[in-house]
C-alpha positions as a Markdown table, in Angstrom:
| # | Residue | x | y | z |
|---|---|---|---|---|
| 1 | Unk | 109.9 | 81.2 | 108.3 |
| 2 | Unk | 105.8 | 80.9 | 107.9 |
| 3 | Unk | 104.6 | 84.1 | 107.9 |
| 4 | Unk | 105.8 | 87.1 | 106.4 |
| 5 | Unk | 103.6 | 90.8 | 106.5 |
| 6 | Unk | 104.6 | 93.4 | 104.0 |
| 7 | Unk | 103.2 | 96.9 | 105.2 |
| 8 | Unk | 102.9 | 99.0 | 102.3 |
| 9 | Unk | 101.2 | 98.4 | 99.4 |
| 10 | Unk | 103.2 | 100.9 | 97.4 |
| 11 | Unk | 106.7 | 100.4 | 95.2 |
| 12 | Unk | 108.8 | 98.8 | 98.0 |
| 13 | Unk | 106.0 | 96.7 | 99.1 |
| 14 | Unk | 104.9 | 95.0 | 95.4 |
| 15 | Unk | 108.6 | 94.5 | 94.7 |
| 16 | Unk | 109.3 | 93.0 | 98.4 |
| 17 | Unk | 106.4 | 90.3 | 97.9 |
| 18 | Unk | 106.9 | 89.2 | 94.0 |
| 19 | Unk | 110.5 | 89.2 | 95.2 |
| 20 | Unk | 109.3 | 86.7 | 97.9 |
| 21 | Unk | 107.4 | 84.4 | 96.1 |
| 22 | Unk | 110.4 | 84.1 | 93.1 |
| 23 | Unk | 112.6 | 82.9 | 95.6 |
| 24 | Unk | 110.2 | 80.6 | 96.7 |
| 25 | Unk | 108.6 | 81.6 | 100.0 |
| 26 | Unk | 105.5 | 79.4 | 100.1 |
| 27 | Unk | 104.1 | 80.5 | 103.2 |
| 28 | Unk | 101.2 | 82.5 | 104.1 |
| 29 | Unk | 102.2 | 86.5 | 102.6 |
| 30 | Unk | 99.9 | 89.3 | 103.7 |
| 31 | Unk | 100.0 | 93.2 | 101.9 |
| 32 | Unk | 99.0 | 95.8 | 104.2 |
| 33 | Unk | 98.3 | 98.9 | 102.4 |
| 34 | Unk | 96.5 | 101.8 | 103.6 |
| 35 | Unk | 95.3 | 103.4 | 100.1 |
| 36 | Unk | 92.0 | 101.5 | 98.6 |
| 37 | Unk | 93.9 | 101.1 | 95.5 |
| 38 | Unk | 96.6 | 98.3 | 94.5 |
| 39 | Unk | 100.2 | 99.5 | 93.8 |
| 40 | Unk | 100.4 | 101.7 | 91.4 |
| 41 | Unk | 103.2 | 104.3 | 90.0 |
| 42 | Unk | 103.9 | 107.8 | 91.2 |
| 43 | Unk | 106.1 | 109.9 | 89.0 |
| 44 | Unk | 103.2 | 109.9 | 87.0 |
| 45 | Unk | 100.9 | 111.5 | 88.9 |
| 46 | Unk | 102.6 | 114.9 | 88.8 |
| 47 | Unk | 103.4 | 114.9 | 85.2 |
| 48 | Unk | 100.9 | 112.7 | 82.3 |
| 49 | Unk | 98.4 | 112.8 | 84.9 |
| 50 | Unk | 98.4 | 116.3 | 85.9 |
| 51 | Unk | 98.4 | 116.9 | 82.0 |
| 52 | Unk | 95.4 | 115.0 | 81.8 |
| 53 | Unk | 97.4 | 112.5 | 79.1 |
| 54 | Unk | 96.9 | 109.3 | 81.6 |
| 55 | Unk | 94.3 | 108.4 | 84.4 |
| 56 | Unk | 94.9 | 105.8 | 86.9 |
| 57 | Unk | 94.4 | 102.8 | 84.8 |
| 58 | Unk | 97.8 | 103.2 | 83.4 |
| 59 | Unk | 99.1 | 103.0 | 86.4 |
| 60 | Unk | 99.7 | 99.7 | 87.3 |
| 61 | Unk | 102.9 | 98.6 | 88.8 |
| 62 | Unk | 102.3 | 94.9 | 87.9 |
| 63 | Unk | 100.7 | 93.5 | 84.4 |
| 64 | Unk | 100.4 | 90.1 | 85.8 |
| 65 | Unk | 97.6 | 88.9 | 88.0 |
| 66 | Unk | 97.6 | 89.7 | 91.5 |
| 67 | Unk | 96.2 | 86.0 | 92.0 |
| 68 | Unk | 99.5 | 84.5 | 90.6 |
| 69 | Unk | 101.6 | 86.0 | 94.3 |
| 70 | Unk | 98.8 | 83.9 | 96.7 |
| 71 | Unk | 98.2 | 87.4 | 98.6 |
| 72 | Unk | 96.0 | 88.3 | 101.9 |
| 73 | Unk | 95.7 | 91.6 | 100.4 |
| 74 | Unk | 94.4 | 93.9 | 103.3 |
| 75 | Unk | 93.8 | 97.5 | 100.9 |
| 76 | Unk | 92.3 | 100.7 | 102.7 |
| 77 | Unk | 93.6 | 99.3 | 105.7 |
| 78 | Unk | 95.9 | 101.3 | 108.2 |
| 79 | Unk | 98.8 | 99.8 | 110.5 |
| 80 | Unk | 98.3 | 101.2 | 113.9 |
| 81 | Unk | 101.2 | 99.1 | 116.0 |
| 82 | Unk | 103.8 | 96.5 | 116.1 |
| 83 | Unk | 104.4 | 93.6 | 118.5 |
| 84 | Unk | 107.6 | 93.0 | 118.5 |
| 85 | Unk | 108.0 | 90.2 | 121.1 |
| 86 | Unk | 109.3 | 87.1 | 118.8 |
| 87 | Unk | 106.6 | 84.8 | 120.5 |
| 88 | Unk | 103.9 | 87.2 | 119.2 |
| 89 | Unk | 105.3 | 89.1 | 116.6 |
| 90 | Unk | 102.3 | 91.0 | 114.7 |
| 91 | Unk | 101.3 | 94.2 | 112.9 |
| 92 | Unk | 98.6 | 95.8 | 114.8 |
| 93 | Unk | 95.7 | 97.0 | 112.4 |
| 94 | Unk | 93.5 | 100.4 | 113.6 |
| 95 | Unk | 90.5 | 97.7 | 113.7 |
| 96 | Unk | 91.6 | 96.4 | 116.6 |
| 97 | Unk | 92.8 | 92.8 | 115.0 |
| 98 | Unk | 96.4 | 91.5 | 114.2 |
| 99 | Unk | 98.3 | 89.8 | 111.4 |
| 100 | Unk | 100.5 | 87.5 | 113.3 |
| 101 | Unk | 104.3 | 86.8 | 111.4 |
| 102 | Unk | 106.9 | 85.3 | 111.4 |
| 103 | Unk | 109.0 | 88.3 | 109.3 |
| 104 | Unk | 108.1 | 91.4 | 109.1 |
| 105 | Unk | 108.8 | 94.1 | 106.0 |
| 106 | Unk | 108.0 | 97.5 | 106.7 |
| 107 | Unk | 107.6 | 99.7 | 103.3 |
| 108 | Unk | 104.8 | 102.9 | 104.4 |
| 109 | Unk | 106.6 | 105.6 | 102.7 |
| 110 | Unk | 105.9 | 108.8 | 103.2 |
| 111 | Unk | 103.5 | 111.6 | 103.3 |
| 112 | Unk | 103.3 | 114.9 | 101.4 |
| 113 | Unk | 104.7 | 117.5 | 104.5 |
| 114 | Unk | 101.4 | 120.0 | 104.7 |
| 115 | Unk | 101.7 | 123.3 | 106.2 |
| 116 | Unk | 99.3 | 123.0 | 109.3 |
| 117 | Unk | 99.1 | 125.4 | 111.5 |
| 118 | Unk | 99.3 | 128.5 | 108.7 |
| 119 | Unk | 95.8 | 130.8 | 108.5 |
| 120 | Unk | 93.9 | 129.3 | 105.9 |
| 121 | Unk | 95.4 | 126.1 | 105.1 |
| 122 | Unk | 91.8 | 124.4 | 105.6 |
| 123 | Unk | 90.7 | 126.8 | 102.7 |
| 124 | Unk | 89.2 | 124.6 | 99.6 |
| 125 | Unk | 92.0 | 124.8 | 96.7 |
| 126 | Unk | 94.9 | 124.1 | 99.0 |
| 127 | Unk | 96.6 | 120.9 | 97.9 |
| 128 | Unk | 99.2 | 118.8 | 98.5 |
| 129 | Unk | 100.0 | 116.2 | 96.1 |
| 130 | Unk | 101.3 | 112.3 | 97.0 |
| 131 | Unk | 98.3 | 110.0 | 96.1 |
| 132 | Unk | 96.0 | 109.0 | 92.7 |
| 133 | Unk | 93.5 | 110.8 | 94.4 |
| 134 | Unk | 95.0 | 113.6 | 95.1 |
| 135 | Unk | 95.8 | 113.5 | 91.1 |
| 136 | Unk | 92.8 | 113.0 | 90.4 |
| 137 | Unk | 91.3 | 116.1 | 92.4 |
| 138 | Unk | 94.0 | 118.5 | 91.2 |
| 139 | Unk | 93.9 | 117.6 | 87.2 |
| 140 | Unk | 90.1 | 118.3 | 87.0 |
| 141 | Unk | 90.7 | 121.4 | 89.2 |
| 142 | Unk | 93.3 | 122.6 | 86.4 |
| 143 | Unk | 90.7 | 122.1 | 84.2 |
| 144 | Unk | 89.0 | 125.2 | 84.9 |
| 145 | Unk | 92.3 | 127.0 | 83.8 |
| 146 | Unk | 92.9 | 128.4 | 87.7 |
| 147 | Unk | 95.7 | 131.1 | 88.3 |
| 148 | Unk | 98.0 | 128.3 | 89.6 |
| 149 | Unk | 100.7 | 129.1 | 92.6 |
| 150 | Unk | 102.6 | 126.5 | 93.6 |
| 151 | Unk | 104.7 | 126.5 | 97.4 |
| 152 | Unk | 108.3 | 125.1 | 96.7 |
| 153 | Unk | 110.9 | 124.6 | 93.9 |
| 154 | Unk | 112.1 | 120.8 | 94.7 |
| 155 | Unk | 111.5 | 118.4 | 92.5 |
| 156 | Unk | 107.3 | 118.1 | 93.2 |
| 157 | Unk | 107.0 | 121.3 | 93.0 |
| 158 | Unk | 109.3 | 121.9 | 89.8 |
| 159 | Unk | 107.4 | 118.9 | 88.0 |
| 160 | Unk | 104.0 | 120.2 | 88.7 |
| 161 | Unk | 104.8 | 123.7 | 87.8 |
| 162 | Unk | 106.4 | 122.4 | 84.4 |
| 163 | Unk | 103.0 | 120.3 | 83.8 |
| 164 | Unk | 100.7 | 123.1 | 84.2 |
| 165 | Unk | 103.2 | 125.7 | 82.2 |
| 166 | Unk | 102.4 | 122.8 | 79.6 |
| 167 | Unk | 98.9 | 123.5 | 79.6 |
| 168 | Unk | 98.9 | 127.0 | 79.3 |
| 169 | Unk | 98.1 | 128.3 | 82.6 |
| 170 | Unk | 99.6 | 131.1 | 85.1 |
| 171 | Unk | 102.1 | 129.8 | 86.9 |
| 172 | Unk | 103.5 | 131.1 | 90.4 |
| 173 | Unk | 106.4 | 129.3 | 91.8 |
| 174 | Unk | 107.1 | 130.8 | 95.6 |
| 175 | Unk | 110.8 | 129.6 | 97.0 |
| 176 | Unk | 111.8 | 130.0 | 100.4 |
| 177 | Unk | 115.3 | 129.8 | 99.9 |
| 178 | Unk | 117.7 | 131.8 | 97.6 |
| 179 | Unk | 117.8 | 129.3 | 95.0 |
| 180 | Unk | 116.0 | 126.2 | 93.9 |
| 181 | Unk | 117.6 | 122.9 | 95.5 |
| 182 | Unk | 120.1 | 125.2 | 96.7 |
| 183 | Unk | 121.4 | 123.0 | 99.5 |
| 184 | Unk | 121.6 | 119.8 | 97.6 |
| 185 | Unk | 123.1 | 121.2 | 94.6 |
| 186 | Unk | 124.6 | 124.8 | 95.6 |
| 187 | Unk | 124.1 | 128.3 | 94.1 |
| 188 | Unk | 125.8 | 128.0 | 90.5 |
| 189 | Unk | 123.0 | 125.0 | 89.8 |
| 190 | Unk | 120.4 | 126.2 | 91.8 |
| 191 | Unk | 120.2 | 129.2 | 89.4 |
| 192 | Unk | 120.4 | 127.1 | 86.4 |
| 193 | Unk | 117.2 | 125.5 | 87.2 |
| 194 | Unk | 115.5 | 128.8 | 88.4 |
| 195 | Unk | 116.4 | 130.4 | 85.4 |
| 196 | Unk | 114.5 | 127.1 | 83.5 |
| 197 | Unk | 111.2 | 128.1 | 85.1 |
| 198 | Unk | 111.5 | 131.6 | 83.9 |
| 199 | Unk | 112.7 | 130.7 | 80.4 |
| 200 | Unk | 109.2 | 128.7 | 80.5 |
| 201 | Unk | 107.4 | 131.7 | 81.3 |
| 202 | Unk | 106.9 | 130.7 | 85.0 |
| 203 | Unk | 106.7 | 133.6 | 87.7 |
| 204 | Unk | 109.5 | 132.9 | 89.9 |
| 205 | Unk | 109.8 | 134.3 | 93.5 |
| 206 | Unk | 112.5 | 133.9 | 95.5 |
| 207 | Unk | 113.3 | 133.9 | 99.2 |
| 208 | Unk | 109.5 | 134.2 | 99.1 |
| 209 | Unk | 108.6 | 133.0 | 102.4 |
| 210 | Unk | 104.6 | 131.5 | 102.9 |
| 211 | Unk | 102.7 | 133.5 | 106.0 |
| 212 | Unk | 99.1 | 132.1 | 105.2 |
| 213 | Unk | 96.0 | 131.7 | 103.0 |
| 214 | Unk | 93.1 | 134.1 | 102.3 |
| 215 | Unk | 90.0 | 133.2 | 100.8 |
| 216 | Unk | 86.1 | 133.5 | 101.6 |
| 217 | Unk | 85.8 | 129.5 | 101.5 |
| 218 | Unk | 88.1 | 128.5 | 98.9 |
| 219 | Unk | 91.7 | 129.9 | 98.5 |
| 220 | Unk | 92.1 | 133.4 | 96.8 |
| 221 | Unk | 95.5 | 134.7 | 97.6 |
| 222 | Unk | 98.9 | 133.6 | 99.5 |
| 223 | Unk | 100.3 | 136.1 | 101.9 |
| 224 | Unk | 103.9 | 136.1 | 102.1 |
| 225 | Unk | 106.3 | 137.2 | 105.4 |
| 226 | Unk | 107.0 | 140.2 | 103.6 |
| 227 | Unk | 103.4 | 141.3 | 103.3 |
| 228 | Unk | 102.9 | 140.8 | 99.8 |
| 229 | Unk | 100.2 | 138.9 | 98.4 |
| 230 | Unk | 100.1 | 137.0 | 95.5 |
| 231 | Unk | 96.3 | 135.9 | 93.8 |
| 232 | Unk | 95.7 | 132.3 | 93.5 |
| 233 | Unk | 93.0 | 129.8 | 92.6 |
| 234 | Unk | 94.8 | 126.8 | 93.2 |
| 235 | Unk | 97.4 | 126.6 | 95.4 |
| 236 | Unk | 99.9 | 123.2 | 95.0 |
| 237 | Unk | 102.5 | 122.9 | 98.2 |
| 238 | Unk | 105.3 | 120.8 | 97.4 |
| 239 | Unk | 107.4 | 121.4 | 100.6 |
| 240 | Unk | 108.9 | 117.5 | 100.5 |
| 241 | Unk | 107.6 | 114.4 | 101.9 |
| 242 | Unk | 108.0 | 113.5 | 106.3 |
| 243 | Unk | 108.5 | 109.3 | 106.0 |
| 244 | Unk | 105.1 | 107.6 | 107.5 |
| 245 | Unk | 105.9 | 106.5 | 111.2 |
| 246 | Unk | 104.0 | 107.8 | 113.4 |
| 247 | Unk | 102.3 | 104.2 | 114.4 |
| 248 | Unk | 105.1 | 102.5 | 115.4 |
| 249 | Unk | 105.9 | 104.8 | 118.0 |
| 250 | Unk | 106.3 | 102.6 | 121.4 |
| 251 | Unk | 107.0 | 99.9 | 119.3 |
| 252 | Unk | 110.7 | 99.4 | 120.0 |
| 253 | Unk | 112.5 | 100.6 | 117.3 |
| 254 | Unk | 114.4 | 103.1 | 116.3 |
| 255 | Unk | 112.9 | 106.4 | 114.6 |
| 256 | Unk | 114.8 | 109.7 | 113.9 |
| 257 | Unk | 113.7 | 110.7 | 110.2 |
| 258 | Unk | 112.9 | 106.8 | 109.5 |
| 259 | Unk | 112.9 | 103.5 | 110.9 |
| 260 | Unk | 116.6 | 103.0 | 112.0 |
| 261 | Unk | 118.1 | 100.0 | 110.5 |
| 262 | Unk | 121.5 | 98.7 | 110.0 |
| 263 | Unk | 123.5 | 98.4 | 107.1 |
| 264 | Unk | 121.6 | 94.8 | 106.0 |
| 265 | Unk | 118.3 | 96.9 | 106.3 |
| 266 | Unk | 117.3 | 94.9 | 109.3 |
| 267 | Unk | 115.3 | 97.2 | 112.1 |
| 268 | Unk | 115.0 | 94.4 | 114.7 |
| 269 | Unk | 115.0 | 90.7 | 114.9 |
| 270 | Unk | 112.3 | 89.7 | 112.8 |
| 271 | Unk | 111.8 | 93.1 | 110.9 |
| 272 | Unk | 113.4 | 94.5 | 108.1 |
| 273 | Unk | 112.3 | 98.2 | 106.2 |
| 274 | Unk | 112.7 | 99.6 | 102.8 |
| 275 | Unk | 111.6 | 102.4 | 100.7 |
| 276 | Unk | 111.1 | 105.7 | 102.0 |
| 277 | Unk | 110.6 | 104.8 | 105.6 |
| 278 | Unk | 114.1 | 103.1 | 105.8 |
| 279 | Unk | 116.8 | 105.3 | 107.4 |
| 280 | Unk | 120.0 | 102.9 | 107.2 |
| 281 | Unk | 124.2 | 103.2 | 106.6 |
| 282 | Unk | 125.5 | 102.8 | 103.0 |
| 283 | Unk | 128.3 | 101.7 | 103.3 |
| 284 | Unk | 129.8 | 103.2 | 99.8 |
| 285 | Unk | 129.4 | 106.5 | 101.4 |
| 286 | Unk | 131.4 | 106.1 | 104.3 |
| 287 | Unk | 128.4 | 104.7 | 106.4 |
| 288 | Unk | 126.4 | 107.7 | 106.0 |
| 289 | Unk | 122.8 | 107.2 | 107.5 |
| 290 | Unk | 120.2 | 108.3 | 105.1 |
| 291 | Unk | 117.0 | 108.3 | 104.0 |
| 292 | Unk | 116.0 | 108.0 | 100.1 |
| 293 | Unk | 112.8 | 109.2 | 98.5 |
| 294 | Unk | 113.7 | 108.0 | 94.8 |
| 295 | Unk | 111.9 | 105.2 | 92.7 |
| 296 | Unk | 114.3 | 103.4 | 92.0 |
| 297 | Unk | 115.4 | 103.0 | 95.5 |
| 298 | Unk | 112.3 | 101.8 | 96.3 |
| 299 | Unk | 112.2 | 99.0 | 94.0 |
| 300 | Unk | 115.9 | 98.7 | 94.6 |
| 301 | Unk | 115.1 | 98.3 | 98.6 |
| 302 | Unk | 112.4 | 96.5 | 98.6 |
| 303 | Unk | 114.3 | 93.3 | 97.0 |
| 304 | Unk | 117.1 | 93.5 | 99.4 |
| 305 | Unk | 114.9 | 93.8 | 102.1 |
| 306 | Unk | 112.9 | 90.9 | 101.2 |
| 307 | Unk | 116.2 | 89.0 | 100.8 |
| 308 | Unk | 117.4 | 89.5 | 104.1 |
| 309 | Unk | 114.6 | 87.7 | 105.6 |
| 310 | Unk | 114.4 | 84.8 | 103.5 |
| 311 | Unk | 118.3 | 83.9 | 103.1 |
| 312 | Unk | 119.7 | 85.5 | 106.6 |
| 313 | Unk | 119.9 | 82.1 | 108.8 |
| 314 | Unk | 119.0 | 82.1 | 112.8 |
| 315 | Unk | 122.3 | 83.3 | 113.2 |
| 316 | Unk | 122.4 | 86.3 | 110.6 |
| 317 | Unk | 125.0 | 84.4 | 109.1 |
| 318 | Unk | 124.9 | 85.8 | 105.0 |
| 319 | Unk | 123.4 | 89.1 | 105.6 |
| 320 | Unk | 124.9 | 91.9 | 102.9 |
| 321 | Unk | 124.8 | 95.4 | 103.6 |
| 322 | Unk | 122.9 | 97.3 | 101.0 |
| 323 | Unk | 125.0 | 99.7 | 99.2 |
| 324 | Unk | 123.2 | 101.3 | 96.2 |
| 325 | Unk | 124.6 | 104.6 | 94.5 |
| 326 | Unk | 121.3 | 107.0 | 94.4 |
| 327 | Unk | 119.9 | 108.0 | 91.5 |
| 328 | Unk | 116.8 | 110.1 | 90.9 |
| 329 | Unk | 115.6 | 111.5 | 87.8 |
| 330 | Unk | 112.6 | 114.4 | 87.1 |
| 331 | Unk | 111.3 | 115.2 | 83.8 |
| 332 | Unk | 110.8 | 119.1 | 83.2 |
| 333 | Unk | 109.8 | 121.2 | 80.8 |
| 334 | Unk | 111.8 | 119.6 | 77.8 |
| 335 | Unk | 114.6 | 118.3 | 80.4 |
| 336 | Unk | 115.4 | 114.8 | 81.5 |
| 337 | Unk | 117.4 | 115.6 | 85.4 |
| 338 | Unk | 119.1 | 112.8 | 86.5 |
| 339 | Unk | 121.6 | 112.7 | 89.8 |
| 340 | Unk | 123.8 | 109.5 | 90.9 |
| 341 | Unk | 125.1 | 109.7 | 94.3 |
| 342 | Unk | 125.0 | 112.2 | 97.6 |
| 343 | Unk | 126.3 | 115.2 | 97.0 |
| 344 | Unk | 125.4 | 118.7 | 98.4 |
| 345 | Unk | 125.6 | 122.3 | 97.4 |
| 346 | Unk | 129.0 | 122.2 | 99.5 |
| 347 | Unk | 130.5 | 119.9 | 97.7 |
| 348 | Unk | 133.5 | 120.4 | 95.0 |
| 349 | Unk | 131.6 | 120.8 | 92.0 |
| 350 | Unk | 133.1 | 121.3 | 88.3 |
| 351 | Unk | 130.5 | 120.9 | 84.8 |
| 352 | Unk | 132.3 | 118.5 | 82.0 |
| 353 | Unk | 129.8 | 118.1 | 79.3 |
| 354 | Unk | 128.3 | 120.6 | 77.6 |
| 355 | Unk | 126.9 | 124.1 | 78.9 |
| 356 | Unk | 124.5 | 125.2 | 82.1 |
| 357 | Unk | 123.0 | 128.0 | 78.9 |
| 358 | Unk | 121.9 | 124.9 | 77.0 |
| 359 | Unk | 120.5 | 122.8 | 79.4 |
| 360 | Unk | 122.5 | 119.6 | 78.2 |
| 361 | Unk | 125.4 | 119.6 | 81.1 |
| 362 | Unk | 127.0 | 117.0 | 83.2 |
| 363 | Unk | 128.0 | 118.4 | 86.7 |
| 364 | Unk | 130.2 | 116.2 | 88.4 |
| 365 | Unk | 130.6 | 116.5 | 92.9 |
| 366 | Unk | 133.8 | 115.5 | 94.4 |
| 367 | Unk | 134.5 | 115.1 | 98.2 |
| 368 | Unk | 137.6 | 114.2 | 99.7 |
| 369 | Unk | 138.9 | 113.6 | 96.7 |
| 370 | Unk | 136.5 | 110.5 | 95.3 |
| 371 | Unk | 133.8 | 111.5 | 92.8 |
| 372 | Unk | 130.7 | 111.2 | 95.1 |
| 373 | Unk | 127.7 | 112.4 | 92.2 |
| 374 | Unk | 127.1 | 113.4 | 89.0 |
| 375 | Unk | 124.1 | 115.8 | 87.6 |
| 376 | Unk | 123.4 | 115.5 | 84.4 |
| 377 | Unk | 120.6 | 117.8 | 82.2 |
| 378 | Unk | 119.4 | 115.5 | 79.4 |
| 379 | Unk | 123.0 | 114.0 | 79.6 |
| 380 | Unk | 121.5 | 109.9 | 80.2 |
| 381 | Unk | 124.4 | 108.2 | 78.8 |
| 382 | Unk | 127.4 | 110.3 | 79.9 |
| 383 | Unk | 125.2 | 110.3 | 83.9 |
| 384 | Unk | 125.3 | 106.1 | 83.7 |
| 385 | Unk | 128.9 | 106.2 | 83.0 |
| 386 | Unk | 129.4 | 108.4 | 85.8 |
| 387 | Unk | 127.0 | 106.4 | 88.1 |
| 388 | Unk | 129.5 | 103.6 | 87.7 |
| 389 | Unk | 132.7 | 105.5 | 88.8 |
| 390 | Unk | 130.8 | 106.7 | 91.9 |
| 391 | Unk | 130.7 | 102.8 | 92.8 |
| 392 | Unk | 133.8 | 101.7 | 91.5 |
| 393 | Unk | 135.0 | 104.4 | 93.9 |
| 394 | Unk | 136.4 | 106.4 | 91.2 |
| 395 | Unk | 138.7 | 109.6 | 92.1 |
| 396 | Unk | 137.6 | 113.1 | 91.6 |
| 397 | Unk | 140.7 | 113.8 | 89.5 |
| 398 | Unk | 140.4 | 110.2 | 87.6 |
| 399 | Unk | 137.0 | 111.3 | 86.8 |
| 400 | Unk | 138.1 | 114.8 | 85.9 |
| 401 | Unk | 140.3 | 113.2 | 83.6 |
| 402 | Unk | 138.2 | 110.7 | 81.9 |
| 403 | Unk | 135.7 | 113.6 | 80.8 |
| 404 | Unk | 138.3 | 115.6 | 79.6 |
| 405 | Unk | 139.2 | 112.7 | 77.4 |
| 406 | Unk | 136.1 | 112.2 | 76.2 |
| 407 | Unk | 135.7 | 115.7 | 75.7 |
């Protein structure tokens, strides 16, 4: 292999190409990113950033030079097709030219999911948040100490409402469903962590369906299904993330929720995905296709995928399958939440360590009876034990036991 084109300048992307060159891959290595800026970190943006503690310069991913990874570095420049016939394999840019490869590693992420289509959506104060810039815009908005709503109680929206509680401002949180997270982590813990936003002085409305914007210009109030209104100057929607595909349809490969890959992360001869884009079997859970949007996955991804092109042979021979356990942390209020695994909120679930009142818990999820997660709230050490047993495979009742033994 010559060539290889890494498209995605993000997490995935940086770790996929310094991975490249440390195993030695000399050939020519081209970065496709579509942002103006070089990889940089996200969890960030909704928390020191937002606060107005960091700006962008601290948010490097990479303290050496870029010069030292021998890059075509092609920033502010969008991906608009893939070539996937092996004589001509190429990434097709939206100015018409191509970067011809011999591998290919897709890494484009995702995009913050907008609410298009709702009256008033255009209105100036309705943001979304995924990018520096968009960072950028919102902090120095929140600088004017705006009545502050924010659409959604997943993680995004939880972070950003804890960072703006943090600065002293009015803080609307409007929920769709019953609880927060309730369908990843059930009732019981859903209302643990909507009763942490209202313990934090956050106005918390749930089952509170979005209907539209009003505003003369710029946002001034959300209307709700129910026909209430709540007033607003800065409106935040944190509704998830859809994973960036949409130009590389006709390509060839497989999309539903992702580029479709197998359990070695490989899309289609020649190409390989990672990060949030990657939809693929882990085969620790059973071969259950998914589709992360963590960090450390990310990073995590983007090595094995850079792997698989550079020590899979022309017959596939030494391929792994890539079988991570998930884990995801989020930082609110004065809570470190960190999960290991896939669990839902229909899972088995039992809490070990400490007490949901306190906010220092560990929540394990059983399935079948194997220990498929842990949740822990400011738990770290007793969530990395945990972590462990979900990939050793542990039992639920062997795990049951072990915390009952260590009390």
């Amino acid at each position: 292999m010559e060539s290889i084109a890494v498209v995605g300048a993000s997490l995935a992307g940086l770790r996929a190409v310094e991975t490249l060159r440390r195993e030695g891959f000399d050939g020519r290595l081209t970065l496709i990113g579509a942002e103006p800026h070089l990889p940089y970190d996200r969890p960030p943006l909704s928390k020191v950033m937002l606060a107005g503690e960091w700006d962008e310069t601290k948010l490097s991913l990479r303290a050496n030079p870029y010069d030292d990874l021998d890059l075509d570095l092609r920033l502010a420049t969008r991906a608009a097709g893939l070539d996937l016939d092996p004589a001509r394999r190429a990434v097709l840019l939206d100015d018409g030219s191509r970067v011809a490869a011999d591998g290919i590693l897709l890494a484009t992420g995702s995009q913050a999911r907008t609410m298009d289509g709702l009256p008033g959506n255009e209105l100036d104060g309705v943001c979304t948040l995924r990018t520096v810039d968009d960072a950028r815009d919102i902090a120095t908005r929140l600088d004017a100490s705006p009545r502050v709503v924010v659409v959604g109680a997943g993680f995004i929206g939880s972070e950003v409402a804890a960072t703006c509680r943090g600065r002293g401002l009015d803080v609307t949180v409007l929920e769709a469903l019953p609880q927060p997270m309730v369908r990843g982590l059930g009732p019981m813990l859903g209302a643990v962590c909507a009763q942490l936003h209202r313990d934090h002085g956050v106005d918390l409305h749930l089952g509170a369906g979005v209907e539209g914007f009003e505003g003369d210009g710029r946002v001034e109030r959300v209307r709700l299904v129910d026909g209430r209104t709540v007033d607003a100057d800065l409106v935040i929607v944190g509704i998830g993330v859809v994973p960036v595909t949409g130009w590389l349809e006709g390509s060839g490969l497989t999309l539903d929720n992702g580029v479709v890959c197998d359990a070695t992360l490989r899309a289609a001869p020649g190409v390989v995905a990672a990060g949030d884009v990657c939809r693929w079997p882990n085969p620790l859970f059973d071969d259950e296709l998914m589709r992360l949007e963590h960090w450390t996955n990310a990073a995590e991804q983007g090595v094995a995928a850079a792997l698989r092109l550079v020590r899979t042979g022309p017959d596939e021979a030494g391929a792994e399958p890539f079988a991570p356990v998930p884990f995801v942390w989020s930082d609110q209020y004065d809570v470190k939440i960190q999960s290991a695994g896939r669990f839902t909120g229909e899972d088995e679930v039992a809490i070990v360590h400490g007490t949901t009142e306190e906010y220092r818990f560990v929540a394990l999820f059983g399935r079948a009876g194997r220990l498929i997660g842990a949740l822990a709230f400011s738990r770290p050490r007793n969530l990395m034990q945990y972590r462990r047993m979900i990939f050793e495979r542990t039992s639920f009742a062997a795990a049951l036991e072990h915390a009952h033994a260590a009390g």
